[in-house]
VMD Tcl script that draws the C-alpha trace (Angstrom):
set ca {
  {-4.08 62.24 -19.37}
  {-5.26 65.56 -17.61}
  {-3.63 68.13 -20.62}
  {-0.25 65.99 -20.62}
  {1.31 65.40 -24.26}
  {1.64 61.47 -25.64}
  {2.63 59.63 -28.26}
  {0.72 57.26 -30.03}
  {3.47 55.22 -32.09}
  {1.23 52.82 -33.61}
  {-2.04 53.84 -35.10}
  {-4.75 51.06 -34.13}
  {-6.30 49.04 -37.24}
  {-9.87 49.21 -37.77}
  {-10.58 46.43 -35.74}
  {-9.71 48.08 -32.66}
  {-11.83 50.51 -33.84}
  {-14.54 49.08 -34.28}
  {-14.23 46.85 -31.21}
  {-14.06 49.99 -28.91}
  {-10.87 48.36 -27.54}
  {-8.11 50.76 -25.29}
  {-5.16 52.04 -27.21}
  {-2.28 52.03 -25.98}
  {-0.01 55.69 -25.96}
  {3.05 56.76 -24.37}
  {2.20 59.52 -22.07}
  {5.12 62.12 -20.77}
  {6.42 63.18 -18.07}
  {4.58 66.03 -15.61}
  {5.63 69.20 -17.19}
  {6.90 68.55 -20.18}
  {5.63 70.41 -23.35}
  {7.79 69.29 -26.45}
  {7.77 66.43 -27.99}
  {10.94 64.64 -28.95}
  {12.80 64.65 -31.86}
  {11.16 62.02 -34.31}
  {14.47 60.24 -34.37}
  {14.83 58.98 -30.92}
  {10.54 58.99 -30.93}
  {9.95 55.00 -30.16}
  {9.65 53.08 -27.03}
  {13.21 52.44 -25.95}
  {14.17 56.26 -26.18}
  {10.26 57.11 -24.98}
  {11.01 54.88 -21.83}
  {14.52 55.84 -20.94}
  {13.10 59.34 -21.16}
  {10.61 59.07 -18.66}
  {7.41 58.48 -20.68}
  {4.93 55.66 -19.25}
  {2.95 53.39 -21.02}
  {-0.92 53.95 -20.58}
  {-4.33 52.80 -22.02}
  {-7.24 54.94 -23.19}
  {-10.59 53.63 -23.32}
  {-13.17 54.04 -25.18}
  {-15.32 56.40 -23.65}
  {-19.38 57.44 -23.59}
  {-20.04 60.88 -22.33}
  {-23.53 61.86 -21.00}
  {-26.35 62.65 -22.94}
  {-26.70 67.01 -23.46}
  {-28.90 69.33 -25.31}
  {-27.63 70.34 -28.13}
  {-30.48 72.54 -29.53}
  {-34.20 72.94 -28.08}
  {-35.24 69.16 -27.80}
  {-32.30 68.08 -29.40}
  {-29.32 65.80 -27.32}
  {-26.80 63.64 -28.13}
  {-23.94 62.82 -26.98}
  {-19.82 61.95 -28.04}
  {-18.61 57.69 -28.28}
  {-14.54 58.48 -28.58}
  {-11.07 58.16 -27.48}
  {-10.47 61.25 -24.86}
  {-7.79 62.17 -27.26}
  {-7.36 65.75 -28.74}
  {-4.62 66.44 -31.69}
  {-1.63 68.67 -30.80}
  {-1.98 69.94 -34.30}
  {-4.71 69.33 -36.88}
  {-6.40 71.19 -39.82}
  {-7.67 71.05 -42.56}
  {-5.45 71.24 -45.83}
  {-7.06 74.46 -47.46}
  {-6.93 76.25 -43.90}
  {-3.12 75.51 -43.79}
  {-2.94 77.69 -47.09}
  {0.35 79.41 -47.46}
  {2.01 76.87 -44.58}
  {4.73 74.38 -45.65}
  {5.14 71.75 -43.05}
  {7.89 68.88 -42.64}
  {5.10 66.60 -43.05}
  {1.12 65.87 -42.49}
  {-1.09 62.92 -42.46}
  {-3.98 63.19 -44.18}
  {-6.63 60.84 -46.33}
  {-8.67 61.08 -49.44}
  {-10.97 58.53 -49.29}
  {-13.22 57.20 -46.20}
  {-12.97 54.44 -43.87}
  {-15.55 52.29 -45.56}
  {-13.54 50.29 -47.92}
  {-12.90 53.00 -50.65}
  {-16.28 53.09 -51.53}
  {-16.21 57.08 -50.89}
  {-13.84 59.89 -51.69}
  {-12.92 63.09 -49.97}
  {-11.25 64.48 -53.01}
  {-13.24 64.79 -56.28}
  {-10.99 67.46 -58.63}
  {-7.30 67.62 -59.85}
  {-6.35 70.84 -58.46}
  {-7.61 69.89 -55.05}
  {-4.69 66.78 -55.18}
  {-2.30 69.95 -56.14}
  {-3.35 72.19 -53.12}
  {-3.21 68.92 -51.42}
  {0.79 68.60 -52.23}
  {1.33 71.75 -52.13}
  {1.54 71.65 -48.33}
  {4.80 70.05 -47.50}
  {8.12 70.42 -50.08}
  {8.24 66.58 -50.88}
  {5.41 64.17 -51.54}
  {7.33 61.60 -49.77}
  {6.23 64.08 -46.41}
  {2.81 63.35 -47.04}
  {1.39 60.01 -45.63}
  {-2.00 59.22 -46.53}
  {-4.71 56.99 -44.12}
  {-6.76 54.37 -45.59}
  {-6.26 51.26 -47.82}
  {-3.00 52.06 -49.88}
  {-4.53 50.07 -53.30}
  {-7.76 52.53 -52.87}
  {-5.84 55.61 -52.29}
  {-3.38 54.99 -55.27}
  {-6.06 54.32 -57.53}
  {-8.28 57.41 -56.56}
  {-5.15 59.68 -56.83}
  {-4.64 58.46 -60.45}
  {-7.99 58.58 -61.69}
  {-8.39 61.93 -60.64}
  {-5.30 63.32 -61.62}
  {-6.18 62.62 -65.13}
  {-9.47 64.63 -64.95}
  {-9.49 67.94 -66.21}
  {-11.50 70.85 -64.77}
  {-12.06 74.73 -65.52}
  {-9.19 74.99 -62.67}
  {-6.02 73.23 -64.10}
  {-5.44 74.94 -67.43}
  {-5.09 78.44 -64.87}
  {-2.86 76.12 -62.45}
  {-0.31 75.10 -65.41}
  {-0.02 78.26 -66.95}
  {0.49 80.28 -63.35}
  {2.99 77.41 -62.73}
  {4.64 77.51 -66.16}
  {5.03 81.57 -66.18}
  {6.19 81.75 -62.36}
  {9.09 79.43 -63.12}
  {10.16 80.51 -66.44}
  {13.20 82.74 -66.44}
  {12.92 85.89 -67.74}
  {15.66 87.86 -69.71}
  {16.74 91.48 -68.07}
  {18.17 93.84 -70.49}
  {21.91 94.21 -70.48}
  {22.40 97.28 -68.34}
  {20.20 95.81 -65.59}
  {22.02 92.82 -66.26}
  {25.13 94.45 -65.41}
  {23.88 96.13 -62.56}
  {22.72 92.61 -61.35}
  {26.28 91.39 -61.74}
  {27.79 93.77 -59.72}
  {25.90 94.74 -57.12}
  {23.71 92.08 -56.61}
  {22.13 88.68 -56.38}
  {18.98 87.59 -57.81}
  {17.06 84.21 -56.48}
  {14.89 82.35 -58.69}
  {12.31 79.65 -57.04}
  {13.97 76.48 -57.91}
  {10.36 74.42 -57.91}
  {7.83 77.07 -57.43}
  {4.57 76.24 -54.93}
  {1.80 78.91 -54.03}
  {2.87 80.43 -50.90}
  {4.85 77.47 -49.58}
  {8.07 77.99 -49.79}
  {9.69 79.17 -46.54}
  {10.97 82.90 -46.39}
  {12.84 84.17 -43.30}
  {14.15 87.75 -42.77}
  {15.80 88.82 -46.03}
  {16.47 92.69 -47.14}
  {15.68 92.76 -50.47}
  {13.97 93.94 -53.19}
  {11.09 91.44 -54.27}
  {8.44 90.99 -56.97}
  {5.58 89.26 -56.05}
  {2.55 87.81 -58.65}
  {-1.51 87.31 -57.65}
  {-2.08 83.70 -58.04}
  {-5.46 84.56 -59.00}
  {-4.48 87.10 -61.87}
  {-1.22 85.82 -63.12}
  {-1.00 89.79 -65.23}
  {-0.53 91.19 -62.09}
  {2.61 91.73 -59.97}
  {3.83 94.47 -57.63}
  {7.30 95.41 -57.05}
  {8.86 96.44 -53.81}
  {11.43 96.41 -50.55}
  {11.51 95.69 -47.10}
  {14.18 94.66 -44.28}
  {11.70 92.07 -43.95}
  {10.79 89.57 -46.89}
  {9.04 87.36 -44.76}
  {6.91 89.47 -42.51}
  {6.24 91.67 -45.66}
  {4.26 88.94 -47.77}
  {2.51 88.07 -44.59}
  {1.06 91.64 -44.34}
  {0.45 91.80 -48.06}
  {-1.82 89.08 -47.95}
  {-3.96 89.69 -44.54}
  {-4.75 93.39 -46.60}
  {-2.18 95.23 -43.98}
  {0.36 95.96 -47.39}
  {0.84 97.91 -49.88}
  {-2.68 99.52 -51.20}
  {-1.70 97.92 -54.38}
  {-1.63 94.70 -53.23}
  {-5.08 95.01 -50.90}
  {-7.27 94.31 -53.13}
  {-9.09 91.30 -52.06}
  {-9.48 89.52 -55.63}
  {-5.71 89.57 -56.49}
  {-4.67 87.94 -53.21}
  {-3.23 85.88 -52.00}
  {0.43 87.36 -53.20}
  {3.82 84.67 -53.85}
  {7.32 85.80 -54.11}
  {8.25 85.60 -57.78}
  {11.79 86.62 -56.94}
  {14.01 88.82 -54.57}
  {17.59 90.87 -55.44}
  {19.28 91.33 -52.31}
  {22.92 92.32 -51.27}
  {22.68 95.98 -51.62}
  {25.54 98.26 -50.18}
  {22.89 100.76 -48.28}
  {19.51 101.47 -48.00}
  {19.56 104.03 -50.91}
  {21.16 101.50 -53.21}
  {17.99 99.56 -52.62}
  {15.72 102.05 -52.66}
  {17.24 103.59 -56.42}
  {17.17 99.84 -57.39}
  {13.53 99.55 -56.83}
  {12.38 102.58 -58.37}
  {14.33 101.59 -61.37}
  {13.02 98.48 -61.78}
  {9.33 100.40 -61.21}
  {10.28 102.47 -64.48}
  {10.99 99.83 -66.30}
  {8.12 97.80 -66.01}
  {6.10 100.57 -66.42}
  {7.58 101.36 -69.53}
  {7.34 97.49 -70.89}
}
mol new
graphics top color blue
foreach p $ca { graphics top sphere $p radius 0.5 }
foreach p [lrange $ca 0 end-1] q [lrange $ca 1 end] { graphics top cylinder $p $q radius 0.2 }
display resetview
């Protein structure tokens, strides 16, 4: 395929596999380097776009040293992912969906997954569980997910409560209240996951929480939400919020629509004061 992007609409079964048979992939056209939208992604609108079938074999390279007296060498499909990772280093990504698997290709007999609050990391990574489509025998995969959602481990009873406090409401006193009211809007996280959900350029006032010490949260503003809670958690924030065992940071909430830049900035030191005081 010499670098070119392709499709592979149907994933082979494990006879093919095993077999070492070619698989067959839609390869595009000389220059192009986006893929379509998954809509019109199957082989009529593939073929009226220019993509050509082809077949990739199964492939042998040549033996190489690998360390002193060591060799070996690679039996696989010349095939390299446009994207792939590995669910905890997409931490603090939301995508529109993955592919993934939690137990081996060996008939079920092994598992990739082994705690509860590795299946929540696990959906944690897209905004639906319906965007998450799993590999493997589907009876094998249900049944793992099941039995080890109902195992408990020093993990989960931190996981509910951080859950629990982050999307409880909280009640403001009446003159904040007020000020809320008329100056302002406050967003609340509908369904609240670690680091997932989507923030964009928003001026605002924001309160974020350590998801690894659910007592501590820093207030503060930016013109840029989103850039801000990158740079909070890569230790380029506030000096509050660089210390390495309270991070990674979520957005708690933001109050935004301010009239100027010193609205915003009084809000914030109010809302400093206050907590302080609480």
């Amino acid at each position: 395929l010499n670098g070119q992007l392709a499709i592979l609409l149907t994933v082979p079964d494990m006879d093919t596999i095993k077999e070492q048979r070619s698989i067959l992939l839609f390869k595009a056209p000389p220059g192009l380097k986006e893929f379509p939208d998954s809509g019109s992604m199957n082989e009529q609108n593939l073929l009226a776009q220019q993509w050509v079938h082809v077949e990739v074999p199964f492939l042998q390279t040549h033996s190489t040293q690998t360390y002193r007296s060591i060799y070996g060498r690679r039996s696989h499909y010349p095939l390299r992912p446009r994207i792939a990772s590995t669910i905890h280093a997409a931490m603090g990504n939301t995508y529109p969906s993955i592919v993934t698997s939690v137990i081996a290709p060996d008939g079920g007999t092994t598992y990739f997954l082994w705690e509860s609050a590795q299946v929540v990391v696990l959906l944690s990574r897209t905004r639906f569980a319906i965007q998450i489509h799993f590999i493997g025998d589907r009876k094998a995969t249900i049944d793992h997910l099941l039995d080890i959602l109902q195992k408990r481990n020093r993990f989960m009873d931190q996981i509910e409560q951080l859950l629990q406090n982050l999307c409880r409401r909280t009640r403001l006193d009446a003159e904040l209240e007020r000020r809320l009211r008329s100056t302002t809007t406050i967003i609340h996280p509908s369904i609240y996951l670690p680091l997932s959900s989507p923030i964009g350029r928003i001026c605002c006032v924001y309160i974020l929480v350590s998801t690894t010490q659910i007592a501590y949260s820093y207030i503060g503003t930016t013109r840029n939400l989103g850039k801000r809670i990158t740079e909070h958690n890569s230790g380029q924030g506030s000096t509050s919020t660089n210390i390495p065992y309270l991070r990674p940071w979520a957005v708690y909430g933001y109050i935004t629509d301010f009239s100027s830049k010193e609205q915003r900035y009084r809000f914030e030191s109010t809302w400093k004061s206050r907590c302080r005081r609480e």
